[in-house]
C-alpha angles and dihedrals in degrees: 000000000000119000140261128264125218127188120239109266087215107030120190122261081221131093091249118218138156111009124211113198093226108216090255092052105262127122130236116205133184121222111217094189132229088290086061083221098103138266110203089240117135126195126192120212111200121195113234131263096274077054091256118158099197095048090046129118137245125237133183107237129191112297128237135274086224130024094226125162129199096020144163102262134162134153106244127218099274089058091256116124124232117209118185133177133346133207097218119031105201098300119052085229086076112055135152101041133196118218141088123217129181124206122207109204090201095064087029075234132155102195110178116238128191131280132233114287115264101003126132100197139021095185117151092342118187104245143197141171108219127215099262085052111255120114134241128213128192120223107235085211115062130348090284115129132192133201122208116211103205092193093055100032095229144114123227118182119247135209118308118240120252100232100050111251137048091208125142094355135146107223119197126187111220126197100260090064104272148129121216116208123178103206113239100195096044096040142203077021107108125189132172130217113240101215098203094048094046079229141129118208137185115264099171143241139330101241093227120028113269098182130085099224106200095057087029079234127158138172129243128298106215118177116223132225098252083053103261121136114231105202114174119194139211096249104067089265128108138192144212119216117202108190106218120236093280134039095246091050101108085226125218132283121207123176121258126211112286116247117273114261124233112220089337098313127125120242124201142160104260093163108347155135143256143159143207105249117225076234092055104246123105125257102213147171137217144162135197115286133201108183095257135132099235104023113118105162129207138248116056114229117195132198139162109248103210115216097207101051095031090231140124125223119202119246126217110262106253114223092259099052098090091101117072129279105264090067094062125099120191109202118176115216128204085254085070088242125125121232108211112198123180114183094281151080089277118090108171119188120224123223108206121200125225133041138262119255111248093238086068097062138091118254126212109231094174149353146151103278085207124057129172121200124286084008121128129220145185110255108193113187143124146277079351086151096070125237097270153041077238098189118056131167113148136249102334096058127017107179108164122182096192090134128094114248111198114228121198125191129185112240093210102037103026086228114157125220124177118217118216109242124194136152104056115189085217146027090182122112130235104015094168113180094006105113106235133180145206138195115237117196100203102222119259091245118044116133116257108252152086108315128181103221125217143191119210129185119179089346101309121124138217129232112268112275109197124237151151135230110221128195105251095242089062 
């Protein structure tokens, strides 16, 4: 059965966009003002002290070197956020910007950082971390592509694309070290970037045509847990992606379900969200669709789609829905719960049914079985990254959750701390048996006491793992 909404029991005074899970649990969100072209202005939502997101509270954070909307975004490895791009920079009259920009949510600090050598835009770049840590970005003018190295602080350029341009398109990363890309501009033609080899290769066709081609426009690409890839287009039609038994293989394509209709007409993903579900199945949204270049139609319909029947199930209409789809942003939080923002001061929280199934979740190997606050420890586990991306959009909002957060509860008082986790030893999803790691930095103020630990991943939680917070002097 799909799940419940809820409404925010503090909602923001902020028109409330793309959402980035911070590493301690909180959430950063853009507000991309009444003009829906930007402002630069960021906002945090931390869950209350049981842990609790609709019950959480709003903060001002620093705001932006630059005001963008729709932009290429991820929190990298060592917990900080890169922004890059926007399509629009605070007056529609600016649009496609160049600059890059990373926020440390430790200073409370934007600090610019360069831009891709010889480009002239950034816009709404197609984006992807990949699993060594460092982030791609797509040209949305021509097939180029760039990779920023965080540690070093440079850009290097990537392989270009065969079919020329990186516009437009949905990018997943898939276990074997991959990117999958459907190309926008060649379509139904797919390829994937083989991140070893430096090199983009061919993997086929969609077998119906996913793209609206007269916007270019195309839905999310999510990657499910049995490894498939879920990509929904903007023309009614879906696809299934099978990666083949080594990175180079092109893979398979095999049709999904087309989208529901509404009253006979057909709905599609022409710019939208959708998320990977703790029970397995994707959140998604979708409008009605005509074929035509300018044409974004309200109201925003959602469904979850089910992988093993192949099936979508409608989804009750939140209060918030009523604006069409490509304002819509789907985050995952460690409660399991999804946060649906649409642009406005409306930010309602979904309840999915159902449970994960144990293989999905992230497994503690070894820690320290003492902490003491503001201390930081070496947390060794497996598949902590999650087995997807999880949250998926397109080019106008990436927001992946694929890192462990490391959630504390007393055992006495029930109350809830988030560690801070960074550097993580992998961005990669499902890792499977490959041992991984993470750093947690325990917070300054947690109560001394006995806590059950515990590692989430899009929402899906470990089993306890006893321990004990010690005063610093014992």
């Amino acid at each position: 059965m799909p799940g419940t909404w809820v409404a925010l029991n503090n909602q923001p005074t902020f028109n409330a966009s793309t959402m980035l899970l911070l590493t301690d649990g909180t959430v950063l969100c853009a507000d991309e003002g009444a003009a829906a072209v930007g402002t630069g202005q960021w906002w945090k939502l931390t869950p209350d002290g049981v842990g609790n997101y609709v019950n959480g509270t709003w903060s001002r954070v620093a705001d932006g070197p630059n005001s963008p909307l729709y932009f290429a975004s991820a929190v990298l490895a060592d917990g900080r956020v890169f922004v890059a791009g926007g399509e629009y920079n605070g007056s529609s009259a600016t649009a496609d910007l160049l600059a890059a920009e990373l926020y440390d949510p430790l200073t409370d600090t934007w600090t610019s950082i360069g831009t891709p050598a010889g480009w002239t835009a950034i816009g709404d770049a197609a984006c992807c971390v990949l699993p060594d840590g460092r982030v791609m970005i797509g040209s949305i003018n021509d097939g180029n592509t760039a990779i920023y190295d965080p540690g070093a602080n440079t850009w290097i350029a990537g392989a270009t694309k065969s079919n020329g341009s990186c516009d437009e398109e949905s990018w997943v990363l898939l276990p074997d070290g991959t990117i999958l890309a459907e190309d926008c501009f060649g379509h139904p033609a797919t390829e994937k970037y083989i991140i070893a080899q430096d090199q983009w290769i061919n993997t086929g066709n969609t077998p119906s045509d996913l793209v609206e081609d007269a916007s270019k426009e195309i839905g999310p690409a999510i990657l499910l847990n049995d490894g498939r890839v879920l990509v929904i287009g903007a023309t009614g039609h879906a696809a299934l992606y099978a990666p083949g038994s080594a990175s180079s293989d092109p893979g398979t394509w095999g049709a999904a379900s087309d989208l529901p209709t509404s009253n006979g007409n057909t709905l599609g993903a022409k710019d939208a969200p959708a998320c990977l579900l703790p029970n397995g199945k994707v959140l998604c949204a979708a409008g009605v669709v005509d074929g035509t270049a300018g044409s974004y139609s309200a109201p925003t319909f959602l469904f979850e789609y089910d992988p093993q029947a192949n099936t979508y199930a409608p989804v009750p209409s939140p209060s918030n829905s009523s604006g069409a789809p490509f304002a819509g942003r789907l985050l995952v939080v460690p409660s399991g719960q999804v946060l649906f923002a649409n642009g406005t001061n409306d930010i309602e929280v979904y309840n999915p049914d159902g449970q994960p199934d144990p293989q999905w979740a992230p497994q503690i190997t070894d820690c320290p079985n003492d902490i003491s606050p503001g201390g930081t420890y070496t947390l060794q586990g497996l598949q902590l990254n999650g087995m997807s991306q999880c949250c998926g959009y397109g080019d106008d909002a990436s927001m992946a959750t694929n890192y462990p957060i490391v959630r504390i509860q007393n055992i006495n008082t029930g109350n809830v701390y988030y560690c801070r986790t960074h550097n993580h030893s992998s961005m990669g999803v499902q890792t499977s048996n490959t041992a991984v790691s993470t750093q947690s930095t325990v917070p300054t103020n947690i109560e001394i006491g006995d806590y059950q630990q515990f590692v989430v991943a899009n929402g899906i939680s470990s089993s306890a793992f006893a321990m004990s917070v010690m005063a610093s002097s014992q």
